[in-house]
C-alpha positions as CSV (number, residue, x, y, z in Angstrom):
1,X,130.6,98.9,66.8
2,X,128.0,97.4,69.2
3,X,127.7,94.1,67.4
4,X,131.3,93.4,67.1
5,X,131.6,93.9,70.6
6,X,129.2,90.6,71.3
7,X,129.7,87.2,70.8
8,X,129.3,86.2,67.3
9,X,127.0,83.9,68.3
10,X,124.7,83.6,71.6
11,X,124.1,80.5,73.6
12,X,120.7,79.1,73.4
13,X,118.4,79.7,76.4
14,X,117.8,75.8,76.6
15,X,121.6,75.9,77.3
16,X,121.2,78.3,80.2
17,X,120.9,76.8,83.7
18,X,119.4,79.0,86.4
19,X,120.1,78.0,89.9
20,X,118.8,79.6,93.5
21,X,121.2,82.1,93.2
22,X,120.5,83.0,89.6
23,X,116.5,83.3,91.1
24,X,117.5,85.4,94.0
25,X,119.2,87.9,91.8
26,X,116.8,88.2,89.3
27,X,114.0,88.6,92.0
28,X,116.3,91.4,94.2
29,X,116.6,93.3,91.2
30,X,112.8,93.4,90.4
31,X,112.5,94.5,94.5
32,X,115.3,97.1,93.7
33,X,113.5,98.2,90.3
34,X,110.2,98.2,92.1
35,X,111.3,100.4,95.3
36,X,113.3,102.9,92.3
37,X,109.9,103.1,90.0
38,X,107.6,103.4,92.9
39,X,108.7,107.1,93.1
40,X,107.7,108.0,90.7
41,X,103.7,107.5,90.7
42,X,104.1,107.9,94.8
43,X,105.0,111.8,94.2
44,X,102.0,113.2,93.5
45,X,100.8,112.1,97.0
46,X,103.6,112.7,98.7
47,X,103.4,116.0,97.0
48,X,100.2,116.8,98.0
49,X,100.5,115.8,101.6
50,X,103.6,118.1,102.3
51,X,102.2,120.8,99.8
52,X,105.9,120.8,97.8
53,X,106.7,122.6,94.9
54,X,107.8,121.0,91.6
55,X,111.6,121.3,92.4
56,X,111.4,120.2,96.1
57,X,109.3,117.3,94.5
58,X,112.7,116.5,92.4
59,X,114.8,117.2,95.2
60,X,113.7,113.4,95.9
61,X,114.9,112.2,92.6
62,X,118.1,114.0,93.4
63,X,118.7,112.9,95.9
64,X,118.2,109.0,95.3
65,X,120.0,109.6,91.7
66,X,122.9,111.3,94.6
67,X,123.4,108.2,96.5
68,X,123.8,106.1,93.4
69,X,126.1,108.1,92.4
70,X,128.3,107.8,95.5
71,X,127.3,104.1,95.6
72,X,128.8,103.9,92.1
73,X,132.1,105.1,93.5
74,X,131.9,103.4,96.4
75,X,130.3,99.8,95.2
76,X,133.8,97.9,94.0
77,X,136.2,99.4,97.4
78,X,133.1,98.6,99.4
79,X,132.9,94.7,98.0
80,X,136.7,94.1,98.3
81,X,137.1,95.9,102.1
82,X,133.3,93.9,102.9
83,X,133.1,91.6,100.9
84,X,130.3,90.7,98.3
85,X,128.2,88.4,100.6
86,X,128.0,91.7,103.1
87,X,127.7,94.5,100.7
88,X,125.0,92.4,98.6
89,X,122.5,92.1,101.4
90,X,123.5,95.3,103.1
91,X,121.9,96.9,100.4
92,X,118.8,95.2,100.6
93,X,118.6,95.9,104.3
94,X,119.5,99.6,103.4
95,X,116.9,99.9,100.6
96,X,114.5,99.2,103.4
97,X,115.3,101.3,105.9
98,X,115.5,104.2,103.5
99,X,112.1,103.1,102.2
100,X,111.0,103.2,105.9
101,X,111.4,106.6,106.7
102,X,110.4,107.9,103.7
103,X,107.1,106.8,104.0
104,X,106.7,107.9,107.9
105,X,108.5,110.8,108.0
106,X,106.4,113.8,107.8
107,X,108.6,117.1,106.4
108,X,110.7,117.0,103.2
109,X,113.8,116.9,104.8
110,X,113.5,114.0,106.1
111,X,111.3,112.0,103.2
112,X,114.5,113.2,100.8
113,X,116.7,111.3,103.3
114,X,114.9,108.4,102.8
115,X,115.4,108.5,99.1
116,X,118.9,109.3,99.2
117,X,119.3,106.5,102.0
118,X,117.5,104.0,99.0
119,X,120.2,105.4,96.3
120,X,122.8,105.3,98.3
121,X,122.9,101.8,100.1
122,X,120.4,100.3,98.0
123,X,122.0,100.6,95.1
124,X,125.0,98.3,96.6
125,X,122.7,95.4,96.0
126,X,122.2,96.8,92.5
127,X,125.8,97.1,91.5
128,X,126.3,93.3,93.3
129,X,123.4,91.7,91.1
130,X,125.3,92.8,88.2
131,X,128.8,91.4,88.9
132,X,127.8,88.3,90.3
133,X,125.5,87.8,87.7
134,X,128.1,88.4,85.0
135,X,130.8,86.5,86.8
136,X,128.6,83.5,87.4
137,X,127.7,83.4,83.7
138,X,130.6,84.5,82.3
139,X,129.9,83.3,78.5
140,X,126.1,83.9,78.7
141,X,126.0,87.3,80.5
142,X,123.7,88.9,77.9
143,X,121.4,85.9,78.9
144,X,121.6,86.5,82.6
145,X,121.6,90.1,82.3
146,X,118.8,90.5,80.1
147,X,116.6,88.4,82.0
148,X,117.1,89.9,85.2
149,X,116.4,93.2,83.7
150,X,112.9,91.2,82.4
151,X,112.2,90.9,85.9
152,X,112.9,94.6,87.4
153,X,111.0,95.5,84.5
154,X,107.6,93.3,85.5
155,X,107.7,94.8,88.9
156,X,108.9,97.8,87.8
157,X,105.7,97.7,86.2
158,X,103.9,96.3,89.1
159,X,104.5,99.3,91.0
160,X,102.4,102.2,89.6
161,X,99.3,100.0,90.1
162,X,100.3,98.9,93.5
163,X,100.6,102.5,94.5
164,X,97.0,103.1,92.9
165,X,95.7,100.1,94.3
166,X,96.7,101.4,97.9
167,X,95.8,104.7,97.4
168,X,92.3,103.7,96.3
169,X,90.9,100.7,98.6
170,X,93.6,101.0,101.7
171,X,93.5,104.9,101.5
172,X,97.5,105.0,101.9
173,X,99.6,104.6,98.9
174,X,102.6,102.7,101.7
175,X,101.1,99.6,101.0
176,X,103.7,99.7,97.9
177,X,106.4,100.3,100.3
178,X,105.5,97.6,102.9
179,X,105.0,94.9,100.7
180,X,108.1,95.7,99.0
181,X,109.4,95.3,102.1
182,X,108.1,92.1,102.8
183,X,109.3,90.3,99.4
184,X,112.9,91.4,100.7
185,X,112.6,89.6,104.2
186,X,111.0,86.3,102.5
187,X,114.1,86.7,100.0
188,X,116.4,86.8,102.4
189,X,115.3,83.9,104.7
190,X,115.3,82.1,101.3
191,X,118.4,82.7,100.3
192,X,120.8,84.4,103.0
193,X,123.1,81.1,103.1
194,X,123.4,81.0,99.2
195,X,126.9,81.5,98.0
196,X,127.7,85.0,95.9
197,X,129.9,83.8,92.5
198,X,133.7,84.9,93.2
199,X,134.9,87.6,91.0
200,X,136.8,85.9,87.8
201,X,140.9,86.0,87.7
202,X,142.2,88.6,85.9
203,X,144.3,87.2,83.0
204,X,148.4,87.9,83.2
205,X,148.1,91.3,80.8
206,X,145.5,92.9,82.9
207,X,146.8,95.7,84.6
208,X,146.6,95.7,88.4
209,X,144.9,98.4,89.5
210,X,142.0,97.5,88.0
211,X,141.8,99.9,85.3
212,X,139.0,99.3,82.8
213,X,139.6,99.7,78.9
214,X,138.9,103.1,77.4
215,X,136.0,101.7,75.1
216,X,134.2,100.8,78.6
217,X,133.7,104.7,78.6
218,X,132.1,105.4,75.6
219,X,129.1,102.7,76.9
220,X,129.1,104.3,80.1
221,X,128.1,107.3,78.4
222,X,125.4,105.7,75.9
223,X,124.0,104.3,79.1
224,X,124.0,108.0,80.5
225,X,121.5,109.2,78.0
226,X,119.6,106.2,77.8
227,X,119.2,106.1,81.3
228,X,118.1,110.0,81.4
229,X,115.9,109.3,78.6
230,X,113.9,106.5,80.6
231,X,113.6,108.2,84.1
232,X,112.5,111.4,82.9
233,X,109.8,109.6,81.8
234,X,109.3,107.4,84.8
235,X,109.6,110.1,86.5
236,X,107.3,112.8,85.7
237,X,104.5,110.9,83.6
238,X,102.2,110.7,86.4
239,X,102.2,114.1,86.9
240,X,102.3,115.1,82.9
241,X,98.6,112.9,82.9
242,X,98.0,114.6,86.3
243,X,98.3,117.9,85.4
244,X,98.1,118.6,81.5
245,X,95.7,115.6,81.1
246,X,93.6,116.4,83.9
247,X,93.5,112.6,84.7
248,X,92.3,111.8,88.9
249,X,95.9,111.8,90.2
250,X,95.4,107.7,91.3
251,X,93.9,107.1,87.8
252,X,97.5,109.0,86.6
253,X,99.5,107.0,89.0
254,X,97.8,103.6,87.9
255,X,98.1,104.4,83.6
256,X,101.7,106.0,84.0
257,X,102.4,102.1,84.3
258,X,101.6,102.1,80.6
259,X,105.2,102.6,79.7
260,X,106.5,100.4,82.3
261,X,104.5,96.8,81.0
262,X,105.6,98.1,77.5
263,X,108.9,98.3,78.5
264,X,108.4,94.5,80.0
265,X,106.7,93.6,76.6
266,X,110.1,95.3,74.3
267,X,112.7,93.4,77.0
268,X,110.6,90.3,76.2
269,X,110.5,91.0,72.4
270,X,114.3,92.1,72.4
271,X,115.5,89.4,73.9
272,X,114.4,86.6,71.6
273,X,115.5,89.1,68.5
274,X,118.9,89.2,69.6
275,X,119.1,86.0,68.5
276,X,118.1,86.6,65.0
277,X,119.2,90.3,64.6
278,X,122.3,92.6,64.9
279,X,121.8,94.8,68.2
280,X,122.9,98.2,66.1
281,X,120.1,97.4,63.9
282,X,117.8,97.0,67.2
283,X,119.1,100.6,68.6
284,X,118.0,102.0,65.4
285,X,114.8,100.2,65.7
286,X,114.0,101.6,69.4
287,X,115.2,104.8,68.3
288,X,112.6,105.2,65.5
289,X,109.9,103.9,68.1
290,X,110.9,106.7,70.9
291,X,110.6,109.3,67.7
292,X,107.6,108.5,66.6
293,X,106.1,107.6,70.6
294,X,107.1,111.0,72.4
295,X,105.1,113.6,70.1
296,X,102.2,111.4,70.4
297,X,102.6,111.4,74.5
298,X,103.3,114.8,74.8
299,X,100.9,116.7,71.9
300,X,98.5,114.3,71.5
301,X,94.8,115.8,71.8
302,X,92.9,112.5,72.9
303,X,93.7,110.2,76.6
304,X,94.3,107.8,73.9
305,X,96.7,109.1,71.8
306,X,98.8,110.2,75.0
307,X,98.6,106.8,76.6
308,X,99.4,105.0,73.4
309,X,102.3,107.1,72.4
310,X,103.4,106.4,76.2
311,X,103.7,102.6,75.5
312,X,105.6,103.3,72.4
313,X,108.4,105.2,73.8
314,X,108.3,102.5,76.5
315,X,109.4,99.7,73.3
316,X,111.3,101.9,72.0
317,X,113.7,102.6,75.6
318,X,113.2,99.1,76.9
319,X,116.1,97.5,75.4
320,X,118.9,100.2,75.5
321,X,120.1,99.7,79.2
322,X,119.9,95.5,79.2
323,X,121.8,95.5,75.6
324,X,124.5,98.1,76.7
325,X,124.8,96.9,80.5
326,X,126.1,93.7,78.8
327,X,127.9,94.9,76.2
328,X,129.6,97.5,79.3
329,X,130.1,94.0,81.3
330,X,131.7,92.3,79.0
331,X,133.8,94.7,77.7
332,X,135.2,94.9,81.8
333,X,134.5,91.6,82.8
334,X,138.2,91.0,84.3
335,X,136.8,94.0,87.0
336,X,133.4,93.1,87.3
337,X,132.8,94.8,90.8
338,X,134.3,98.3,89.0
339,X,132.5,97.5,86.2
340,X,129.3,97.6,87.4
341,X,130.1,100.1,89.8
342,X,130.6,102.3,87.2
343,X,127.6,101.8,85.0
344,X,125.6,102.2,88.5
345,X,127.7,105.9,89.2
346,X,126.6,106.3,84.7
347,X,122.8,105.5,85.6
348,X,122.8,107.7,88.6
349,X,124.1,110.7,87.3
350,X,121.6,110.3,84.4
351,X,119.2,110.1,87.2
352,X,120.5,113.3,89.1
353,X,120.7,115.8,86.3
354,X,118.2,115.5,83.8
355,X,114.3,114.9,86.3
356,X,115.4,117.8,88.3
357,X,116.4,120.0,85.6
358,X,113.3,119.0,83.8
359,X,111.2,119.5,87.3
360,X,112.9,122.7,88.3
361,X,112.1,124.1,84.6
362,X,108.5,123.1,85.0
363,X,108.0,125.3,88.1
364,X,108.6,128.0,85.5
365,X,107.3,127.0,82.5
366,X,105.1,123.9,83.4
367,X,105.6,120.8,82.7
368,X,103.7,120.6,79.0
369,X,106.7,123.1,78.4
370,X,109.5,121.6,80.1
371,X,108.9,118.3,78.0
């Protein structure tokens, strides 16, 4: 069960000592979360501009959901031929450059490239953040894990009302993009010269190749519909207030944030309850909260009710991926690279399957229906 695979107990967070490196990586993750959410409210413009369907408009979801994917496959081989220093910043520089020509270019083709470019090479830093986190706390990864995920959730959350903001006084909603931008080159000429954790030694009865346990699987998968559950959302609220809710689409962009901030407000919560409460009895607590949350969203007669039920479902999915990404890392902590490869390739194909199925099914029966 999930609470026999955590420690018995949990270090105190007055026990837990962050350094520059422990800062860096939670603040790269928040400039990784921040690019990834920024899609989402972004589309609507984007799809207005190049006049794109609801499935082309998905095709961009796909595609970044694609590269992490590949980058899942890719992240460990890519770390050991590169090494971790290399592949970690690579990412960032590649998450830029993606995010780059997305925002200039000016057919879909080439604004899908961009995203795939940001899933792709971007999601290297991601799948680095979470080994060298876990390797540099080795008895406190929950801890570490849970509070960088804290972070990408705050800008995570920043990002739908950086996009609005834009749209609305700069008349361009790239201001997201640019300053994202910018918080990566002042992180880097903070930090370049830091020194990545080394991956831990496996112990003599771990088997060389590097194979992780078969119980790693069955988190990998939890993480798969968690993960599905969350970006559909992050995905295509804007455009569910947009278009069934008749909201101004920047007014839609800025609100769909909603269910980001409560998603920052349940990591907050979930990670001081932790301490007090078995996590299977917290699953079945965010489970009840995305049950009763999602019919108020979706049928809800009232802005009100729509929005509010929005921030429930956000409680309720905030604390799924941070509690299983640590249980995942520990459970393959003697292949941390892999490991987190692998919950990164998990994430991603919950990414690529379900928002475009869902998008593609609302260019036929809208996207009240495809809810």
């Amino acid at each position: 069960s999930l609470h026999d695979a955590l420690p018995i107990s949990i270090s105190s967070p007055s026990h837990f000592t962050r350094d520059r490196f422990t800062w860096s990586a939670y603040v790269l993750l928040g400039f990784y979360a921040y690019i990834q959410a920024s899609l989402g409210p972004i589309m609507p413009f984007v799809s207005k501009d190049l006049s794109l369907n609801y499935t082309v408009t998905g095709l961009h979801f796909t595609a970044f959901a694609a590269g992490m994917v590949i980058a899942g496959f890719t992240g460990a081989t890519a770390s050991h031929r590169f090494g971790r220093w290399r592949v970690f910043w690579g990412g960032g520089i590649g998450m830029c450059i993606g995010s780059i020509l997305f925002m200039t270019a000016p057919i879909a083709p080439l604004t899908i490239l961009g995203t795939f470019v940001m899933g792709f090479i971007g999601t290297y830093l991601l799948v680095m953040i979470q080994s060298t986190l876990a390797d540099h706390y080795p008895d406190q990864s929950y801890i570490s894990l849970t509070e960088a995920n804290i972070v990408a959730s705050i800008f995570a959350a920043l990002a739908p009302i950086v996009v609005g903001f834009g749209a609305t006084m700069f008349t361009t909603w790239r201001l997201s993009q640019i300053l994202g931008i910018g918080l990566l080159i002042i992180v880097f000429a903070l930090s370049y010269r830091t020194r990545l954790p080394v991956p831990l030694s496996p112990p003599d009865n771990t088997q060389p190749d590097g194979k992780l346990p078969r119980v790693f699987w069955l988190y990998a998968l939890m993480i798969f519909f968690s993960v599905s559950l969350e970006w559909c959302i992050i995905f295509w609220s804007a455009d569910f207030l947009d278009k069934v809710i008749q909201l101004p689409t920047e007014q839609a962009s800025t609100i769909s944030g909603v269910f980001l901030f409560a998603m920052v407000i349940g990591r907050l919560s979930g990670s001081r309850l932790t301490h007090y409460y078995k996590p299977r009895h917290l699953l079945w607590v965010a489970i009840a909260l995305i049950a009763i949350g999602f019919p108020m969203f979706w049928l809800g007669e009232v802005n009100a009710i729509n929005i509010i039920g929005l921030g429930i479902i956000g409680l309720g999915v905030s604390n799924l991926f941070p509690l299983l990404l640590a249980i995942a890392s520990r459970v393959g902590k003697q292949a941390s690279d892999l490991a987190s490869s692998r919950v990164s390739m998990s994430a991603g194909l919950a990414i690529l399957i379900l928002p475009q199925v869902l998008g593609s099914t609302a260019d036929v029966v809208g996207i009240f229906n495809a809810l």
